[in-house]
Wavefront OBJ file of the C-alpha trace (Angstrom):
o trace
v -113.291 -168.373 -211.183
v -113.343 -165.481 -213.253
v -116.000 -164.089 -214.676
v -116.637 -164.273 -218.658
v -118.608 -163.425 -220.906
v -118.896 -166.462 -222.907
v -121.367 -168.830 -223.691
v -121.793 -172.193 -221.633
v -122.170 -175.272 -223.844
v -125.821 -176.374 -222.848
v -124.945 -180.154 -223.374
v -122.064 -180.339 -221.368
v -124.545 -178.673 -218.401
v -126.765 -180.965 -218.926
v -124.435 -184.164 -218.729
v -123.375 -182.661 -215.388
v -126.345 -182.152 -214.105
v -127.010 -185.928 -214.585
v -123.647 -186.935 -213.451
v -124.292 -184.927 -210.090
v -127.922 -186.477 -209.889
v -126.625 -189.710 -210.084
v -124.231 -188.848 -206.943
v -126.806 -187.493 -205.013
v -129.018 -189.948 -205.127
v -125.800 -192.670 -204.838
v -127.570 -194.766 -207.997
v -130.581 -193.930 -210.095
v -132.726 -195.588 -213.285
v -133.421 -193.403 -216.412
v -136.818 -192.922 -214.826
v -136.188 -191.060 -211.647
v -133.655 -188.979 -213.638
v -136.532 -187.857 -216.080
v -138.633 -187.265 -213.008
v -135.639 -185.534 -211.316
v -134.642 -183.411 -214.530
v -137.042 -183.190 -216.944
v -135.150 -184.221 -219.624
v -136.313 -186.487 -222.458
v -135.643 -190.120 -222.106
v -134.138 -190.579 -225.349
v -131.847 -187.314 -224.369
v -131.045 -188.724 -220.997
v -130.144 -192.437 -222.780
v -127.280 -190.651 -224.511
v -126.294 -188.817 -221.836
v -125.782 -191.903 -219.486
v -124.100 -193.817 -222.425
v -121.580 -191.245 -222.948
v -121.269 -190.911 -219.232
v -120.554 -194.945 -219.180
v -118.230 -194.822 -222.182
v -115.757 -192.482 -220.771
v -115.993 -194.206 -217.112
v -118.327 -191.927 -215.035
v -120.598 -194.058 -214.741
v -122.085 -197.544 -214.680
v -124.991 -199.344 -215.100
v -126.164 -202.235 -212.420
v -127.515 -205.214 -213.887
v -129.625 -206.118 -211.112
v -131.951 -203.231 -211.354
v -131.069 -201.026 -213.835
v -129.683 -198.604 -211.741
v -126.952 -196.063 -212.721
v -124.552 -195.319 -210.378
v -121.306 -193.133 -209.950
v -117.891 -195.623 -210.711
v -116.564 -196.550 -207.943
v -112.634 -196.110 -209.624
v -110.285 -195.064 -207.387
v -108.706 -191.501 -208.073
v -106.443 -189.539 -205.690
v -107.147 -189.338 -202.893
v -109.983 -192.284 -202.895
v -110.559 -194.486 -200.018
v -107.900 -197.237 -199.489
v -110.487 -199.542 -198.142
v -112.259 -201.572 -201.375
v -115.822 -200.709 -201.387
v -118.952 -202.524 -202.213
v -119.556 -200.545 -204.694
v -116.231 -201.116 -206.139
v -116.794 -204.692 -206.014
v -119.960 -204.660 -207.730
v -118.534 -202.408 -210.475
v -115.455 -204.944 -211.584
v -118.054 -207.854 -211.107
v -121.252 -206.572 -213.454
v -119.694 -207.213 -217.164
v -117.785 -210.341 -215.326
v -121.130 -211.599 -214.513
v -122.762 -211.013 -218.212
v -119.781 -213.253 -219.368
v -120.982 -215.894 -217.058
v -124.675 -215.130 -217.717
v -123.676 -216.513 -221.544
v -121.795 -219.626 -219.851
v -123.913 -220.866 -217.579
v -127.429 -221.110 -217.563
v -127.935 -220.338 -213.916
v -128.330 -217.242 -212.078
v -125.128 -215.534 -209.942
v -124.786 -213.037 -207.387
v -121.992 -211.470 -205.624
v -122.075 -210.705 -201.889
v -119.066 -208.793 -199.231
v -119.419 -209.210 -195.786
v -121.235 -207.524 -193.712
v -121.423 -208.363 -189.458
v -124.750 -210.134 -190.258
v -124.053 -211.823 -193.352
v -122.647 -211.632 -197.106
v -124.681 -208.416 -198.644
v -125.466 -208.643 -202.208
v -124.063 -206.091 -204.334
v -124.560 -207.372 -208.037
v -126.238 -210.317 -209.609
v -126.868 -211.799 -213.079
v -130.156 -212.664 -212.434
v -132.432 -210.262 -214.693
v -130.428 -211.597 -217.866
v -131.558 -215.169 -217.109
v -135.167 -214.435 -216.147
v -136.248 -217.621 -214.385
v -139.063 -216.327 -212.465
v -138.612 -219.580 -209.728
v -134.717 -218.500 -209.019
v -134.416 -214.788 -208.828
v -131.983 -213.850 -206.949
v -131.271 -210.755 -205.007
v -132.214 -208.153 -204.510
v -129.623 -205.854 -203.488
v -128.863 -205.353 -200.294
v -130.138 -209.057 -198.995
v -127.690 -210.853 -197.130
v -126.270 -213.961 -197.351
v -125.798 -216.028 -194.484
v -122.250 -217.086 -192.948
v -123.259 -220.429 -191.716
v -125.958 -221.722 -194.055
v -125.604 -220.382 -197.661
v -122.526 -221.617 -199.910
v -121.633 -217.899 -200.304
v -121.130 -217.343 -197.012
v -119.077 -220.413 -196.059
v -116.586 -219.876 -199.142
v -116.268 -216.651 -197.592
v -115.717 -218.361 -194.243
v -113.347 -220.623 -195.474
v -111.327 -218.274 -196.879
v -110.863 -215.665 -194.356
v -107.985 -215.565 -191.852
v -108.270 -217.245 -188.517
v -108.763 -213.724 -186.476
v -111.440 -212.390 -188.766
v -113.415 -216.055 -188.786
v -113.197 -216.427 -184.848
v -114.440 -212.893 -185.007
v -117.352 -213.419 -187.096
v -118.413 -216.613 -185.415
v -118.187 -214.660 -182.378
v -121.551 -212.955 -183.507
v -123.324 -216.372 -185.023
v -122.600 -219.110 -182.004
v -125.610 -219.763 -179.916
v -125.505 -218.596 -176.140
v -125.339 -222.066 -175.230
v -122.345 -224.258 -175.966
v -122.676 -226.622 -178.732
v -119.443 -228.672 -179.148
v -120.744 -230.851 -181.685
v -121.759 -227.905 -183.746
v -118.523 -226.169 -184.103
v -116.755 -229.762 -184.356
v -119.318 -230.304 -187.721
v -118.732 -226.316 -188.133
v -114.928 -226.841 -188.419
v -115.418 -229.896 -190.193
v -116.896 -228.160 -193.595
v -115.071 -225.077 -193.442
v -112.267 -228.055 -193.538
v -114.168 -229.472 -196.626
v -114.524 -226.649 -198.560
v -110.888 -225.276 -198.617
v -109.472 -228.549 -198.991
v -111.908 -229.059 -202.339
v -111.740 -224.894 -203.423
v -115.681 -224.532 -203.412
v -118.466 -224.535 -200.753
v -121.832 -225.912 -201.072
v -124.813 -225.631 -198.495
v -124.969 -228.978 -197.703
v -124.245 -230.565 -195.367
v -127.278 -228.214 -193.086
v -125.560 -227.077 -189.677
v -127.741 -226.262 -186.437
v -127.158 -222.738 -185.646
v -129.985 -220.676 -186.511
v -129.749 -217.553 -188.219
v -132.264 -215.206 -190.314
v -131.402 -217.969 -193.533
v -131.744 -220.913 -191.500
v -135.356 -222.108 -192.344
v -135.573 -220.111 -195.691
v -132.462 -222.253 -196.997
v -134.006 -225.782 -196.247
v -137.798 -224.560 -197.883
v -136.945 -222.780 -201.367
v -135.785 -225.634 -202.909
v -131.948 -224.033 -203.952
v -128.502 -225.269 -204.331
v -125.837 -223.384 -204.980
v -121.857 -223.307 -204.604
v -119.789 -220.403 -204.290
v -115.962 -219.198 -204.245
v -114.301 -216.780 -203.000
v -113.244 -213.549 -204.737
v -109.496 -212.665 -203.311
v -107.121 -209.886 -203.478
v -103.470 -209.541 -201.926
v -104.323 -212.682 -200.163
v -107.643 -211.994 -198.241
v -111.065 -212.456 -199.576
v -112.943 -209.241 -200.069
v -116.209 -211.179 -201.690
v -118.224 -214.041 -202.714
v -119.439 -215.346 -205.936
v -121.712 -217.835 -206.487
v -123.924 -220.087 -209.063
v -127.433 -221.398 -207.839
v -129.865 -224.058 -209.396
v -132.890 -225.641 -208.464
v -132.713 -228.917 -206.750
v -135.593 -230.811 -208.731
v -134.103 -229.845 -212.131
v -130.273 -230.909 -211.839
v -127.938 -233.003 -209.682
v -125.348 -230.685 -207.745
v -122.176 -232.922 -209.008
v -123.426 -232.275 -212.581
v -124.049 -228.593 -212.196
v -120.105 -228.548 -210.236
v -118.699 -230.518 -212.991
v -120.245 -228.299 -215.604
v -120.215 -224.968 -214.375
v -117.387 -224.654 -211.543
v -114.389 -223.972 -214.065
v -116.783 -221.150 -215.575
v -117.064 -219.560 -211.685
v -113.767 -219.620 -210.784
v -112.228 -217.968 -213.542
v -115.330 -215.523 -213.077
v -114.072 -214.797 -209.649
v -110.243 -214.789 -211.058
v -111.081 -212.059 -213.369
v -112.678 -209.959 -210.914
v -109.605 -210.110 -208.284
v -107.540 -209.217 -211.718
v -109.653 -206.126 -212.276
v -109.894 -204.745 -208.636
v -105.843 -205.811 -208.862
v -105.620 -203.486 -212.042
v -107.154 -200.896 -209.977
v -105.237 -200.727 -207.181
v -102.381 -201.841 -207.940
v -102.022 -205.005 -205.726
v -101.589 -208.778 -206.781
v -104.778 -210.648 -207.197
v -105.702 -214.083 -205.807
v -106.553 -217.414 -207.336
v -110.396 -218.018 -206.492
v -110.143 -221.424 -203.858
v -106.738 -220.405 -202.563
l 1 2 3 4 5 6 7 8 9 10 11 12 13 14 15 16 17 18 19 20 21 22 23 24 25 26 27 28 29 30 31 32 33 34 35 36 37 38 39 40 41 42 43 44 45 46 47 48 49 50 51 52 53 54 55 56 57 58 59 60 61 62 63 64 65 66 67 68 69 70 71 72 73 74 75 76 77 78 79 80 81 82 83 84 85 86 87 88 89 90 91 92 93 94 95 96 97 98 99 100 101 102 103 104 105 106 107 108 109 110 111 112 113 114 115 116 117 118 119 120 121 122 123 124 125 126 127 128 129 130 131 132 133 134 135 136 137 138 139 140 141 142 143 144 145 146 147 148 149 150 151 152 153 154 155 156 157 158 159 160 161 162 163 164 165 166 167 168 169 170 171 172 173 174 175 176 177 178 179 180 181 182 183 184 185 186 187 188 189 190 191 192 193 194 195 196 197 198 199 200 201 202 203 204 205 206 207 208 209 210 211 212 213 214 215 216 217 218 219 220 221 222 223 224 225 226 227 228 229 230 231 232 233 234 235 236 237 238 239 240 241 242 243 244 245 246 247 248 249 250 251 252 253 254 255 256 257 258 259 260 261 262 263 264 265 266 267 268 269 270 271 272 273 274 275
């Protein structure tokens, strides 16, 4: 670049400073960017909001966290991110926050399990049902996320995923009762953790103790799942028909929104959540 003598305008250095802060440390709350910069709170608030409004930026709702967007530009990654996932989902997720009165999260596979990106949770504070935080997983076999998931995917990515959760020792009745509510779930457009299944996993005993429910769908695009949304209750303080009667309209137009916006984005068709 050539060299002027002109001026620099101080606040536009400063925004970018924060902007490139924010990459660096892939995510960070208006704390660590005080610590980081030295800039006044109240200065850096209006930096990030400005930041936000013009699509730099966005803020996580599970902790807080700023973090570059995830839009694709030229040259981006074809492959759809977490991160980009997360993004579309977070206001998506404040709409259902005012809809439903349980907590959500959102999870994309992983090998291992469905990995939490975003959830709902902090707007709802119910101490006894927090859910996250990010970067948990999910698991395939014994969480509703995970089986809507499941159910969704194609035959060579499932066989390929079940590849890694099958026990070393044959268990036909397991896969029958395996194949049985994968059956269930797309035939009905939802997936619940009951009925329990045998295989153990890192989930397995944590999902009969805490005392959850939940029941998920899928998030699709062009025809393939990418995600996993899901609502989940306590089991002493509701019934899970009522909470699926009451609620399940509310989370699959959730998830249909979010396939519209990372549609929008890439300019692909979306998916109908349960298809």
């Amino acid at each position: 670049m050539i060299e002027r003598k002109v001026k620099t305008v101080r606040a536009l250095e400063r925004g970018l400073q924060v902007l490139s802060e924010i990459d660096r440390r892939h995510g960070a709350n208006l704390h660590e960017l005080h610590l980081a910069l030295g800039l006044p709170k109240a200065t850096l608030l209006r930096m990030v909001v400005t930041l936000g409004k013009h699509g730099h930026i966005w803020q996580r709702l599970a902790d807080g966290a700023f973090l570059p967007s995830a839009r694709l530009g030229p040259g981006g990654s074809p492959d759809i991110s977490g991160d980009e996932i997360a993004e579309a989902a977070s206001q998506r997720l404040v709409k259902l926050s005012e809809q439903v009165a349980w907590p959500s999260a959102i999870g994309v596979p992983r090998a291992d399990g469905l990995e939490i990106v975003e959830t709902n949770s902090p707007l709802l504070r119910l101490d006894a049902i927090n859910l996250g935080p990010v970067g948990m997983r999910l698991s395939y076999l014994h969480t509703a996320t995970g089986r809507a998931y499941l159910a969704a995917c194609d035959g060579d990515e499932r066989a390929a995923i079940l590849d890694r959760l099958r026990p070393a020792q044959e268990d036909p009745a397991g896969e029958r009762l395996l194949e049985e509510l994968l059956g269930v779930t797309r035939d009905r457009g939802y997936a619940l953790r009951e009925p329990f299944h045998p295989w153990p996993d890192r989930n397995w005993q944590a999902v009969r103790q805490d005392g959850r429910r939940s029941m998920a769908v899928p998030v699709m695009l062009a025809g393939r799942p990418v995600a996993s949304i899901n609502i989940t209750w306590l089991q002493r303080r509701t019934e899970t028909a009522t909470v699926v009667q009451r609620n399940l309209g509310a989370l699959r137009r959730t998830a249909e929104a979010i396939s519209a916006d990372l549609a929008a984005r890439r300019g692909l068709a979306a998916g109908r959540a349960g298809t």
